[in-house]
Structure formats: structure tokens, C-alpha cells
N, C-alpha and C positions, 0 to 999 in steps of 0.2 A: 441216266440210271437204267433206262428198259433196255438199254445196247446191250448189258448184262447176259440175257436171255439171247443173241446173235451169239456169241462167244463162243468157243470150243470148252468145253466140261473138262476139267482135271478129276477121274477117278479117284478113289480115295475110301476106302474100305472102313475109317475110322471119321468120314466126314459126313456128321448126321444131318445138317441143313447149311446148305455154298446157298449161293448165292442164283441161282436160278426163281427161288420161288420171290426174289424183293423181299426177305424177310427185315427184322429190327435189326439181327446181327449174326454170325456166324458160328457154328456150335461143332467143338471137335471134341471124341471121346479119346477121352485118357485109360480111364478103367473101365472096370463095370460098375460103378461104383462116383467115376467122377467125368464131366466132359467141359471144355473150356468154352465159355462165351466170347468172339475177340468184334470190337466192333470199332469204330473212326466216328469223328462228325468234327466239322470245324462250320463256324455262322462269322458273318460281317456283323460288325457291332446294332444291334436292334435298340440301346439305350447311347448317351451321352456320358453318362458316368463310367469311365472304365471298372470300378469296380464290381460295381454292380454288371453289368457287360459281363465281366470273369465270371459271377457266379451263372447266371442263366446260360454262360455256356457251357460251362461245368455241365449244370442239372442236365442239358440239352443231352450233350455227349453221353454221359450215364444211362437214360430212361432208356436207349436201346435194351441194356442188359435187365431192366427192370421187368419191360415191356415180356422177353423170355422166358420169367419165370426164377432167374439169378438173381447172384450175390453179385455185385461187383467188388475185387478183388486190388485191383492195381492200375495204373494211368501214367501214361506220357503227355505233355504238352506238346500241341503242337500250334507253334506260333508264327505268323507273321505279322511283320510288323516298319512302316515307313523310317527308318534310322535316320534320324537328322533330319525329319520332317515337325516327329513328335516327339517332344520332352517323354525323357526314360521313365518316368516315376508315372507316366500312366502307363507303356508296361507292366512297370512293379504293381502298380493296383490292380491291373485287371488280371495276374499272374495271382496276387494276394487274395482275390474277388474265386477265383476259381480253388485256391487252398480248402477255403472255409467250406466249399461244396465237398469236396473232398472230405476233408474231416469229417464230416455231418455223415455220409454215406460210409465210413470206416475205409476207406479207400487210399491206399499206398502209394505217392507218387515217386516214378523211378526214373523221372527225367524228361527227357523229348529233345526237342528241334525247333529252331527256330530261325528265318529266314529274313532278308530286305525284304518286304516287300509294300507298294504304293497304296494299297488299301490294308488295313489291321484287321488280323483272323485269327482266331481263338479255337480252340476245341482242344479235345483228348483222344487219345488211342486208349480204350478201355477192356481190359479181361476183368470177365467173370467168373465163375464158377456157377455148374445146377446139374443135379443126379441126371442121367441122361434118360429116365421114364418118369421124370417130372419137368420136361421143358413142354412151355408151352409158348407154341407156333403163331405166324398169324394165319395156318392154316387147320381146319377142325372144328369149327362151328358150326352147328348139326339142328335141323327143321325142330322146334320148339323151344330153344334157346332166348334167352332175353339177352340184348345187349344195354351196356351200360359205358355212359361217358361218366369221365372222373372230372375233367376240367370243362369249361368253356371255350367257345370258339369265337374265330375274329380278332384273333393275334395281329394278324399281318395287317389289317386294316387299322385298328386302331395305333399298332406304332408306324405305321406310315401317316396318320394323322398328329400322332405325337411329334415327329419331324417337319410336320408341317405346322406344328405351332397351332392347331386348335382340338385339339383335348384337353380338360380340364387336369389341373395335377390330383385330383379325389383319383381321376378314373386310371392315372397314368400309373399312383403309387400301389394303384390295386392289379393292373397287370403286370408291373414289373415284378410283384410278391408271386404271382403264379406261377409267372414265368422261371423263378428263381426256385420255386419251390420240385424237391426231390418229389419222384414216382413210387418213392421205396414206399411209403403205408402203403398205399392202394395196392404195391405190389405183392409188399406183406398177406392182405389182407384177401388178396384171389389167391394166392398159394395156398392159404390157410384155408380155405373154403371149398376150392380145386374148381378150376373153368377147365372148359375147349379150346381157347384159343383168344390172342388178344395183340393188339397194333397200337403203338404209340402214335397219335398224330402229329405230325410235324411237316417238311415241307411240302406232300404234296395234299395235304388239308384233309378233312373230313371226308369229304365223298370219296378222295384220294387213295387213301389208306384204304378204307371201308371195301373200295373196287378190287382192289387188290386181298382183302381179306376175304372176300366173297366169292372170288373167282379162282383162290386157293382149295377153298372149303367148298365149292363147287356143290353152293345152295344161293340163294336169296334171299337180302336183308330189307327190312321192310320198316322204316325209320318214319318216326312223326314228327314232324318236323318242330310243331311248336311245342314237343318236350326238350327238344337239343338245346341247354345251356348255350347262351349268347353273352359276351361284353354288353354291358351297357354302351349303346352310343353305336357299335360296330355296325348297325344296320341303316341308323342316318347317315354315317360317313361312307358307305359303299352306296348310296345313291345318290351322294355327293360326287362320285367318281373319286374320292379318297382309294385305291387301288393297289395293292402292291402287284409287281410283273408278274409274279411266281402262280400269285392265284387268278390270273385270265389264261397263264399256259394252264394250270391245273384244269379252267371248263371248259378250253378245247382239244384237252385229251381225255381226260375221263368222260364228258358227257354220254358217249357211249357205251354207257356201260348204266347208266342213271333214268331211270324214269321219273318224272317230276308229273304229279298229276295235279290239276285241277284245285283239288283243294288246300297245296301244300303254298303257302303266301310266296307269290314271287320276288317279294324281297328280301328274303333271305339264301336267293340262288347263292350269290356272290360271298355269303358270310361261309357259307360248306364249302366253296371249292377255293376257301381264304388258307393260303400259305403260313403254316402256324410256326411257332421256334420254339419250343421244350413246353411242346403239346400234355397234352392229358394222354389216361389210357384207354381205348374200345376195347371193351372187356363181351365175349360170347359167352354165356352162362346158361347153365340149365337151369329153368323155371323155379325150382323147389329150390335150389343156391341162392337166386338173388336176393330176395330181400333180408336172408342173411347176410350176404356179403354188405349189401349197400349199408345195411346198420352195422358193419363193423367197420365200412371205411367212413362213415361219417363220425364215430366213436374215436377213431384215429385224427381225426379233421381234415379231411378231405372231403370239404362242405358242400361242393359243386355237382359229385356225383350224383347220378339221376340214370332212371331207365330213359332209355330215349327209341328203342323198338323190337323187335325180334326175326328170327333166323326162321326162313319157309326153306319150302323143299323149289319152291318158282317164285317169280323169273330165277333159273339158276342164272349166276355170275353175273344178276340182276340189282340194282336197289330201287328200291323205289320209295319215293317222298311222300307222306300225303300230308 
């Protein structure tokens, strides 16, 4: 993904965020009046159930455009799939699994692709719509800002436990609902409110994003660590060595960019720099906004949300744990 930034820049006089900054998703003006959100994501099955699989990749693929500040508008499928490995009709459900996200999000499917292929992969090609002086970036978050997580972390830990057969199904049917569950209130509800600036968490985790949202916005986030919503269980299983790959590359690329001090409990390194699948939103906020916003996304039910720290003017492109 950071190869992105080596790349030669295509100009483009009507292209208001390429892909340079690692944003949620790409944003072209049409008018003055209208600019298009176009975004991709496809995930390896994170559940057992293909249906359910479809929906949380649905949600997954969508939250880019949510994450923006948009509408999302239209979707392709984009599938692979082992032909003659696996019975056709968990296709169809996890195809049926992804409908029903759609539907929920008002969202128009206009087709896709689909491929042989030895492991099964899911996602959409999603366009959006959002006035192009109401998108909001994961760059813009400004020294007295509160930041606010909407979901919980420790995705990737807990269903790499779930495959390994010791999670409890209490714990399992509560993250598969999150995971499945749309970004649209919470997105509703910082539109309505108006933030700075906000990053869906997904693969590259909490600290992941946040490095990247900080070094955009070119301030420092200053994060407490035992306000950060956690999974139940996600922090025994990570000193279990319960591990997904994605979140050991994630602490040895971002760490540099991380201060972890003393006071911030070290076992919850591993749960921030955990590989998430249709994450929550890091929402930047001005002070006198948030606890409006937060009591209108918990009025929506987006029960998870929580302040979890705030934007300094140092460490710039800093974070730091206490």
C-alpha cells in the first residue's frame, strides 16, 4: 500500500484526493456542486458462515465511503472464488450476505467480476457521492480536537481465535454483529455535527490509521489508552500469542511513529497494532462538538463510541499512549 507514495502522480485538475495521502478512498469533482467517492476493498473470509462473510464484507467495502464524509451510491462485486472446490450455493449466500448490506445502505448493485480463484474473496467496487466543501479527509485534525472511537478493537485477534476454536460463541456472535454492522449512523451523525477529519480502522489497526491520520494533519494524538474500547477476551488471546500476521507487520512499521509511555499497560500493545475487518470510525473533533456528537451517535446505537484522546500541536506526526 505505501508503494502508493514511490509512484509517478497523474495530474488532474478535477482530482481532489489520489491517492498519495493513504486516504479511506478517492474523491473526483464533477461539479461545484457534486464530487464522486470511488473506492475497492475485497477481505478472505474472517467467519465460517458464507453469509454472514457477505455481509461484513459488504459493511467492510462501504465504510471507506462513510469514513469520507459520503453517500454511497452504487457497487460491483468483486468475487473470487475456488470453482469445483466449493459447493455453488455458498457463493449464492455469501453473494445474498452482501445484498442485504447493500440494501440497508440504499446502495445499487450494477454488477462486477468474478474469477477461479484457490482461496474465496469478497468485496465491492463502491461510488459515492459528497459536496466537494463537505468531505472530510483523514487529513485536518487540529491541536484541541477530541478524538472518538465508534467501535472496539481486536478484531483480528479474536477471529483468529475464533478459527482456532477457543472463543466462546457469546463473544463470537457479538463481533461478527459489529463487524457486519454499517458506519452510516456514526457517519450520519459527524456530518450532522461537522468534524476535521476521520479514518476508518481496518487493516492496518488502530495505531495504523491514527499514524497515518496524524502525519497527514501534521499535529500529534495523544490517546489513553484504557479509554480505547476493547473486545472482551482480545487481550488474553494476544498474550496467548493468539496473533493475526497482518497485526506483527502493522508494530513493525508503524512503531515509529508511536510513543508508548510508561504508564500505558503493555498489554494492550498488540490489541492497537491488531489488523481489524470493517473497523469502527476515528472521528477528530472539536471540543465543544463532541459530546454532542457522541450523544447523537449513541441515540442512533452506536453503543461503543467513546472519547479515547485528543489532537496537540507535538510530538507532530506523533502519537503517544499513556
Amino acid at each position: 500500500m505505501h508503494v502508493v507514495r514511490q509512484l509517478p502522480k497523474i495530474e488532474n485538475e478535477r482530482l481532489i484526493i489520489g491517492p498519495e495521502t493513504i486516504d479511506d478512498a478517492g474523491i473526483y469533482r464533477l461539479t461545484d456542486d457534486v464530487a464522486v467517492i470511488q473506492t475497492v476493498d475485497f477481505i478472505t473470509p474472517v467467519v465460517d458462515d458464507p453469509y454472514v462473510f457477505g455481509q461484513i464484507a459488504a459493511a467492510n467495502s462501504l465504510s471507506d465511503v462513510y469514513a469520507m464524509g459520503g453517500t454511497p451510491i452504487t457497487a460491483l462485486n468483486i468475487v473470487g472464488f475456488p470453482v469445483g472446490i466449493l459447493e455453488l450455493d455458498v457463493l449464492t449466500q455469501m453473494l445474498k450476505g452482501g445484498i442485504e448490506k447493500m440494501k440497508e445502505a440504499g446502495v445499487a448493485l450494477m454488477g462486477g467480476h468474478t474469477v477461479d480463484d484457490r482461496e474465496m474473496k469478497y468485496g465491492l467496487a463502491v461510488t459515492g457521492t459528497v459536496h466537494p466543501d463537505r468531505i472530510i479527509a483523514n487529513a485536518g485534525a487540529r491541536p484541541g480536537d477530541v478524538l472518538i472511537l465508534t467501535k472496539p478493537v481486536g478484531i483480528g485477534i479474536v477471529t483468529t481465535g475464533i478459527k482456532a476454536g477457543v472463543v466462546e460463541a457469546s463473544l463470537a456472535d457479538r463481533l461478527t454483529q459489529s463487524m457486519a454492522a454499517l458506519n452510516n449512523k456514526a457517519a450520519e451523525a459527524m456530518v450532522h455535527v461537522g468534524v476535521h477529519a476521520c479514518t476508518d480502522i481496518t487493516g492496518f489497526g488502530l495505531l495504523g490509521h491514527a499514524s497515518e491520520m496524524v502525519q497527514n494533519s501534521r499535529a500529534g494524538f495523544l490517546l489513553s489508552a484504557t479509554k480505547v474500547p476493547v473486545f472482551p477476551g482480545a487481550v488474553d488471546l494476544a498474550q496467548q500469542g493468539v496473533l493475526p500476521g497482518g497485526s506483527l507487520s502493522n508494530r513493525e512499521f508503524y512503531s515509529k511513529c508511536v510513543v508508548w509511555e510508561s504508564s500505558a499497560p503493555e498489554e494492550l500493545r498488540s490489541v492497537f497494532y491488531d489488523a481489524q475487518t470493517s473497523g469502527g470510525l476515528l472521528i477528530s473533533v472539536e471540543e465543544g462538538r463532541s459530546k454532542r456528537l457522541l450523544e447523537r451517535m449513541h441515540q442512533a446505537g452506536v453503543a461503543d463510541a467513546a472519547i479515547v484522546g485528543e489532537v496537540a500541536e507535538n510530538p507532530a506526526g506523533k502519537i503517544v499512549v499513556s
